[in-house]
MDAnalysis code that builds the backbone (N, CA, C; Angstrom):
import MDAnalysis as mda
import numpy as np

u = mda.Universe.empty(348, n_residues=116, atom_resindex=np.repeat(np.arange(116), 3), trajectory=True)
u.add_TopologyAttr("name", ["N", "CA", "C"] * 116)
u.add_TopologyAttr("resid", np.arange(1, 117))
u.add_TopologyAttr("resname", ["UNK", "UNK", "UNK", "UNK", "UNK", "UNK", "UNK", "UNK", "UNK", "UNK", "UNK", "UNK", "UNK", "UNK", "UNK", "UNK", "UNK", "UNK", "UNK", "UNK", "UNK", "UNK", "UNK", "UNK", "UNK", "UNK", "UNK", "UNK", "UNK", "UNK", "UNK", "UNK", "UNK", "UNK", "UNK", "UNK", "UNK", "UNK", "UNK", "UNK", "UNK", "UNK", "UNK", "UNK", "UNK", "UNK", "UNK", "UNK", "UNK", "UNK", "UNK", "UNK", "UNK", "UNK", "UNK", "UNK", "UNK", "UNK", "UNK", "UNK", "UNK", "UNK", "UNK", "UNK", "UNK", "UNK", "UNK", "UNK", "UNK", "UNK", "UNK", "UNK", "UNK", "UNK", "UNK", "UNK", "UNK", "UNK", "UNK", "UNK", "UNK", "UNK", "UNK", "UNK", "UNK", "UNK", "UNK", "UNK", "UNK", "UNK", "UNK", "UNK", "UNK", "UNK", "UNK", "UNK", "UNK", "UNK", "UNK", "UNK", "UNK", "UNK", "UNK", "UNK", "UNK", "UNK", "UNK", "UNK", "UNK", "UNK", "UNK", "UNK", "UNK", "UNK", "UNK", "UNK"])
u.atoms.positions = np.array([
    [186.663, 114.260, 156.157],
    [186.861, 115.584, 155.604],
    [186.620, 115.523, 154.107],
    [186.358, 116.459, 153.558],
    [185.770, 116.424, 152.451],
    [186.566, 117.574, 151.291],
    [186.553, 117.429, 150.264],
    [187.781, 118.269, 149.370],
    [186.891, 119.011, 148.751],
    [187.589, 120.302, 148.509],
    [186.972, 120.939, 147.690],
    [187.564, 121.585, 146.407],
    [186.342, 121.779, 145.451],
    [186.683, 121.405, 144.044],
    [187.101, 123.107, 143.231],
    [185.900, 123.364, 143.896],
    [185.865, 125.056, 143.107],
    [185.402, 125.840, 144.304],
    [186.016, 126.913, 144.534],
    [185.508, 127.942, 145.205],
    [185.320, 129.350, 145.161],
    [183.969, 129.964, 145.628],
    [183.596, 131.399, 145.094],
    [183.687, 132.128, 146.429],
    [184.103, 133.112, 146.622],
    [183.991, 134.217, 147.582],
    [183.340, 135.616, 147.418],
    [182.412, 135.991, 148.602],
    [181.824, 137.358, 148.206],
    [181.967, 137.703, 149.368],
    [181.975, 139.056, 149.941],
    [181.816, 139.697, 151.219],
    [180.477, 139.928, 151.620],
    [179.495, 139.949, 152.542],
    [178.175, 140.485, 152.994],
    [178.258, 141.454, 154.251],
    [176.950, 142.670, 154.206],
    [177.704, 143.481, 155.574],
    [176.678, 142.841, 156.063],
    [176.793, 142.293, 157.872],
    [176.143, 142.492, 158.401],
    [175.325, 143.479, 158.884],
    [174.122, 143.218, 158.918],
    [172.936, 144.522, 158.894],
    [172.875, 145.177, 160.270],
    [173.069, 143.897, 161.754],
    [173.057, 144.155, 163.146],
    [174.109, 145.050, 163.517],
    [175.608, 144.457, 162.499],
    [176.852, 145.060, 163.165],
    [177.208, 146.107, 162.243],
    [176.799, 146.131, 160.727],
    [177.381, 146.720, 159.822],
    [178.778, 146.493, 159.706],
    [179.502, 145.279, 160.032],
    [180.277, 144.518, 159.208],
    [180.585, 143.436, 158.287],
    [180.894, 143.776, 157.826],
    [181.220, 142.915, 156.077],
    [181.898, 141.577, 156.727],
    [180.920, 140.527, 156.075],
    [181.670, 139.016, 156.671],
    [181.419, 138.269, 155.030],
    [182.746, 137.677, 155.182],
    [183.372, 136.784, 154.449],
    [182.771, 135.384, 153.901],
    [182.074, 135.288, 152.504],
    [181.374, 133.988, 152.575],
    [182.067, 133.421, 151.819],
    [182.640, 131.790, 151.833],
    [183.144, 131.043, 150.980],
    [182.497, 129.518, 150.467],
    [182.113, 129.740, 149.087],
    [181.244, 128.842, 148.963],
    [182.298, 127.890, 147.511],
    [182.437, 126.200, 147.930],
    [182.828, 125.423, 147.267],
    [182.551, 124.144, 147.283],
    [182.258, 123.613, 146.050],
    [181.993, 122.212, 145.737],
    [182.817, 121.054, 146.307],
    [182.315, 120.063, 146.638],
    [182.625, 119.231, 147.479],
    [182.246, 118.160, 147.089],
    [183.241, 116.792, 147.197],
    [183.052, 115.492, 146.699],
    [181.654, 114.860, 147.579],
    [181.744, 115.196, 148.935],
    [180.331, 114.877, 149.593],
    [179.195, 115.378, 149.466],
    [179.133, 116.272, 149.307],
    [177.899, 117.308, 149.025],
    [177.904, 118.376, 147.869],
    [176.534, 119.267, 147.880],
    [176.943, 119.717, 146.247],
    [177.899, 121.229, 146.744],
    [177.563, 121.590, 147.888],
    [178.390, 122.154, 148.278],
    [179.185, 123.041, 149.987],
    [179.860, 123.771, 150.257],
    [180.256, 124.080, 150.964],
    [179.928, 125.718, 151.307],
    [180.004, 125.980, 152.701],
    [179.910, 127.657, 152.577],
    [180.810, 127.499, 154.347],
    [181.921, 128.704, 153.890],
    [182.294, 128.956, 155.516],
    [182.391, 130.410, 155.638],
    [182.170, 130.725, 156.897],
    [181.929, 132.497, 157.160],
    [182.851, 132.709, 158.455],
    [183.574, 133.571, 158.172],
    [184.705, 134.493, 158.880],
    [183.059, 135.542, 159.714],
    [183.323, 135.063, 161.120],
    [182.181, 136.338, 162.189],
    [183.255, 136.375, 163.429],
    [182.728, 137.557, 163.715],
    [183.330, 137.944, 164.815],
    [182.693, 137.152, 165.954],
    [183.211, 136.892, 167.484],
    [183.166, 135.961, 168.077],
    [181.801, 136.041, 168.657],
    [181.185, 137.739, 169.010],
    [179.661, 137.708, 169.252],
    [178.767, 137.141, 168.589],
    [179.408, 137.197, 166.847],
    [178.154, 136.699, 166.682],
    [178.103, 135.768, 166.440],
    [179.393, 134.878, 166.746],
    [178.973, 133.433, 166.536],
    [178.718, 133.147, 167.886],
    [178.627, 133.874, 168.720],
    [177.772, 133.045, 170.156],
    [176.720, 133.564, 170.433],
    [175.674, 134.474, 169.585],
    [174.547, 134.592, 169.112],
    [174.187, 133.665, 168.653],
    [174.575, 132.973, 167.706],
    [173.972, 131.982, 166.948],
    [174.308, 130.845, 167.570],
    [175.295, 130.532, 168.774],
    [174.835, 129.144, 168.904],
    [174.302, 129.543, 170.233],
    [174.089, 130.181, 170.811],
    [172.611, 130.962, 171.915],
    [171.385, 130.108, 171.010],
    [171.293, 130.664, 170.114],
    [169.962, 130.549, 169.187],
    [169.616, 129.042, 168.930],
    [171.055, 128.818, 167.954],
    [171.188, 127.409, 167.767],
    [170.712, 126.119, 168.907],
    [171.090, 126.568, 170.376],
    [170.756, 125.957, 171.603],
    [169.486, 125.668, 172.203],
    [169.026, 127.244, 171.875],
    [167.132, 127.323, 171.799],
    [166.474, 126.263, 171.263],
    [166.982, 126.007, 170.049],
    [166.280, 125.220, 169.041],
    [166.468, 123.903, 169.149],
    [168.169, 123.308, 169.763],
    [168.173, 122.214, 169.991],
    [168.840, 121.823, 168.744],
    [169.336, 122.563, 167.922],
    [170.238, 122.245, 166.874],
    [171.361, 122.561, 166.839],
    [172.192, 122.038, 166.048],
    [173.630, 122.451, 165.633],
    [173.692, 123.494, 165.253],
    [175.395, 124.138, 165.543],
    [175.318, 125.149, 164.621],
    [174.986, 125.863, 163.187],
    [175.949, 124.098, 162.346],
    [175.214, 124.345, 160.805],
    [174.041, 123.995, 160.848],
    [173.040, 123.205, 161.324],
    [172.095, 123.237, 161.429],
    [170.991, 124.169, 161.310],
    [171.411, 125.482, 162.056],
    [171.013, 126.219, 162.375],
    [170.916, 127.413, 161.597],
    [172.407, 127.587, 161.084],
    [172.784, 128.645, 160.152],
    [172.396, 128.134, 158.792],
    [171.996, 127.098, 158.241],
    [171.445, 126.623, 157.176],
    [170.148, 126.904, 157.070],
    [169.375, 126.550, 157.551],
    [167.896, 126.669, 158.234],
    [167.517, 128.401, 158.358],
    [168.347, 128.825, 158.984],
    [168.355, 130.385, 158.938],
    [168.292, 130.812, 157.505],
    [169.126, 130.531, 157.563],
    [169.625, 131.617, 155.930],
    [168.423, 130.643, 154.725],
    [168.189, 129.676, 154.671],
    [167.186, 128.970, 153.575],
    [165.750, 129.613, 153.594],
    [165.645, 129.752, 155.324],
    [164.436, 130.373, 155.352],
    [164.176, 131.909, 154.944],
    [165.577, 132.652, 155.274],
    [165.364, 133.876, 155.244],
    [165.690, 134.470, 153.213],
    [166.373, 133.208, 152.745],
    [166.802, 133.317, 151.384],
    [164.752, 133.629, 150.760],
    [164.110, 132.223, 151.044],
    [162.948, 131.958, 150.713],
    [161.914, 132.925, 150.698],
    [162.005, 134.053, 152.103],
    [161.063, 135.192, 152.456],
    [161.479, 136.250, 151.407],
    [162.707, 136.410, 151.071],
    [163.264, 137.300, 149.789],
    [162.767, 137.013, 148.614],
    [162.765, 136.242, 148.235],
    [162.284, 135.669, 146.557],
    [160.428, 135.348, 147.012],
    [159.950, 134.866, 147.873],
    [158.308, 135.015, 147.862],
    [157.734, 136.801, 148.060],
    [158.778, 137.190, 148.885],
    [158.402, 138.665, 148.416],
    [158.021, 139.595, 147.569],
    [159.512, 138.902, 146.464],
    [159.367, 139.389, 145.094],
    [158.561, 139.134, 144.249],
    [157.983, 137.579, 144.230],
    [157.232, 136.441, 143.709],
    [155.828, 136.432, 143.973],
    [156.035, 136.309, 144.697],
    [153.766, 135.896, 145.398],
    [153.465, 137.135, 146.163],
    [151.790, 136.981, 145.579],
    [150.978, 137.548, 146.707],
    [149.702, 137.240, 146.617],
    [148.911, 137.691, 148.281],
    [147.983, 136.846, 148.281],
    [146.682, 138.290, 147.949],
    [145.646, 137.643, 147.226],
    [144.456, 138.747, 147.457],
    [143.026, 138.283, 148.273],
    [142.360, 138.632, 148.760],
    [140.686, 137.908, 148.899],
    [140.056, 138.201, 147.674],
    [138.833, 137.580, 147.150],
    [138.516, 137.194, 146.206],
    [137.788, 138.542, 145.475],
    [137.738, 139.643, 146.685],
    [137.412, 140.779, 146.036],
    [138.722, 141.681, 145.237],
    [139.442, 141.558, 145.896],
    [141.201, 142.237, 145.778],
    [141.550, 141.227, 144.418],
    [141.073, 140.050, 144.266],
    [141.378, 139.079, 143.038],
    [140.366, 139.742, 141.418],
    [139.424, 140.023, 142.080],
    [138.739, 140.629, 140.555],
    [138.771, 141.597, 140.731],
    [139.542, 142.914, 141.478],
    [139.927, 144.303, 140.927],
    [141.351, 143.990, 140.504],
    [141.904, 143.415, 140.506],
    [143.262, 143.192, 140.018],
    [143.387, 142.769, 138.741],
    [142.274, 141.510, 138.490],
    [141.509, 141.136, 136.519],
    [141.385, 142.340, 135.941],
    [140.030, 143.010, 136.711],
    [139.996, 144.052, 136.284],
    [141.093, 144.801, 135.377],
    [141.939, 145.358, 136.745],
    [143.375, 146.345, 135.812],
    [144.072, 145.422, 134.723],
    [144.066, 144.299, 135.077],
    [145.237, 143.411, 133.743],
    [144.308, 143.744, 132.489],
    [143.077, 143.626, 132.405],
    [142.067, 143.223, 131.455],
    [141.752, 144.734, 130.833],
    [142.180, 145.399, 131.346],
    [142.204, 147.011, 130.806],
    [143.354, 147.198, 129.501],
    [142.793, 148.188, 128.443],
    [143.569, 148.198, 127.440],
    [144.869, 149.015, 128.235],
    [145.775, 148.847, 127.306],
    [147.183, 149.669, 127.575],
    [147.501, 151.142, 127.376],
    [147.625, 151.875, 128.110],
    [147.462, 153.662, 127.823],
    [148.861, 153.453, 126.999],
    [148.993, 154.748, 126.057],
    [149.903, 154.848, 125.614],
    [150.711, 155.515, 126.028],
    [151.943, 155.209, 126.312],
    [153.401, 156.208, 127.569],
    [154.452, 155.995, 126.800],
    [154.651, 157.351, 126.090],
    [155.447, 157.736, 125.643],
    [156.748, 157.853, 126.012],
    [156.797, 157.928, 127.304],
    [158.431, 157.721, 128.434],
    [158.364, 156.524, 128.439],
    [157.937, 155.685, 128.796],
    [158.095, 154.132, 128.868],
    [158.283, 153.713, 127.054],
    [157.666, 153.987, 126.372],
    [158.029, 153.504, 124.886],
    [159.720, 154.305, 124.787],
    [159.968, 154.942, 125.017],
    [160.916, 155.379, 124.971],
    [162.619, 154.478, 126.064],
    [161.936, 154.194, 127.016],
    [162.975, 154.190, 127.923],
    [162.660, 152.339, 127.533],
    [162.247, 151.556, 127.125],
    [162.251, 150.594, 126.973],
    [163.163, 150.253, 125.094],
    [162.854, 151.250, 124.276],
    [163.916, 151.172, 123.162],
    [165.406, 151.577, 123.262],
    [165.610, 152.043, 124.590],
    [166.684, 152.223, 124.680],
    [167.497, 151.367, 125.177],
    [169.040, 151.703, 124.392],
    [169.742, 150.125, 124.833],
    [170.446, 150.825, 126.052],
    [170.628, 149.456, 126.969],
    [171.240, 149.665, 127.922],
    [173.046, 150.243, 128.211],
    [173.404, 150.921, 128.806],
    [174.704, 151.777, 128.574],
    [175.734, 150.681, 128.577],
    [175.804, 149.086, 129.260],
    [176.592, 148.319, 129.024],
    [176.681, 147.631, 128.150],
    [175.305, 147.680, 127.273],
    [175.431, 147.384, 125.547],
    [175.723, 148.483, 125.254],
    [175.938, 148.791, 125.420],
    [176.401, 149.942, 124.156],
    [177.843, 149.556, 123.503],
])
């Protein structure tokens, strides 16, 4: 068993059930860290349904899940792909001078209401 050092808690809703489950994430002398989740009993026998498919463990499974699905979020935001025609109309627009926008010059000098 393994101790833990510091721990953070946030709630998440589930999107399937639209209930809010419990994540607890803390540092650990074995690893860099820990996460445990409060689910209701379906859906933890969804996931080891799933988990079974695959031939993995539960954490196994729920790690792997969520890394992959963390990863599709941030390449979303991050990358994209063009063909090489979609690649030089896109030069194109970068390589274009800057129109002048008077709402954007504006809404960019403004300080934000929590600086204030």
């Amino acid at each position: 068993m393994s101790c833990v050092d510091i721990v953070y808690t946030s709630s998440l809703c589930c999107e399937e059930s639209g209930q809010t489950v419990k994540i607890t994430m803390g540092s650990t002398i074995n690893k860099d860290s820990t996460i445990n989740v409060r689910i209701h009993a379906s859906q933890r026998d969804l996931i080891d349904r799933a988990s079974a498919v695959m031939g993995k463990s539960r954490s196994e499974f729920m790690l792997e899940s969520a890394c992959e699905k963390a990863k599709d979020i941030i390449l979303d935001q991050t990358f994209f792909q063009l063909d090489p025609e979609q690649y030089e109309q896109f030069l194109e627009i970068l390589d274009r001078p800057c129109e002048s926008d008077q709402a954007l010059r504006t809404l960019l000098n403004t300080q934000a209401p929590w600086n204030e």
